[in-house]
N, C-alpha and C positions, 0 to 999 in steps of 0.2 A: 116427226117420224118415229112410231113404233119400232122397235126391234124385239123379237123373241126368240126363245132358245127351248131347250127342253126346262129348264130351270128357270129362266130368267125373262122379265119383259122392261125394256129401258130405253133409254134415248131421248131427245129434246122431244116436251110432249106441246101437240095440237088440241085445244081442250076439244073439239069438234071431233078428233078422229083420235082419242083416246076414249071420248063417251062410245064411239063406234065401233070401238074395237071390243071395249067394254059388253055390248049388248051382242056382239058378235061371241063372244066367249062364253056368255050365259046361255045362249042359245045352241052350243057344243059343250054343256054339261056343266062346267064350270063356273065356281059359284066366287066371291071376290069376299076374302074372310079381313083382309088388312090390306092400309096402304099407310105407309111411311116415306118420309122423305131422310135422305144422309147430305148430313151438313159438313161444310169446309169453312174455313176461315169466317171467321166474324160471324157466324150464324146462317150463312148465306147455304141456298138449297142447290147442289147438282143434280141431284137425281128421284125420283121417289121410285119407289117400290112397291109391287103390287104384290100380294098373297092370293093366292088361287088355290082351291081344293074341287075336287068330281070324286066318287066313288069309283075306286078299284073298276077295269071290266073282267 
């Protein structure tokens, strides 16, 4: 499940409906500059993070 905010897009990811949301989001202007994940103990990944940029309207 996606979750987004004005700021933020997160939550346990589906690689199927994060590609979708993905191609969803380019196609409303927004372009995908980074993606990083944040690690907790031992190396291990909770979250990644996506960077989104559109030009100002």
């Amino acid at each position: 499940m996606l979750e987004a905010s004005r700021w933020f897009l997160g939550g346990k990811i589906d690689g199927n409906l994060f590609n979708d949301h993905l191609n969803k989001l380019g196609e409303e202007g927004w372009e995908l500059i980074s993606t990083f994940d944040t690690n907790f103990a031992h190396g291990g990944t909770r979250d990644v993070v996506a960077v989104f940029k559109r030009p100002a309207a």
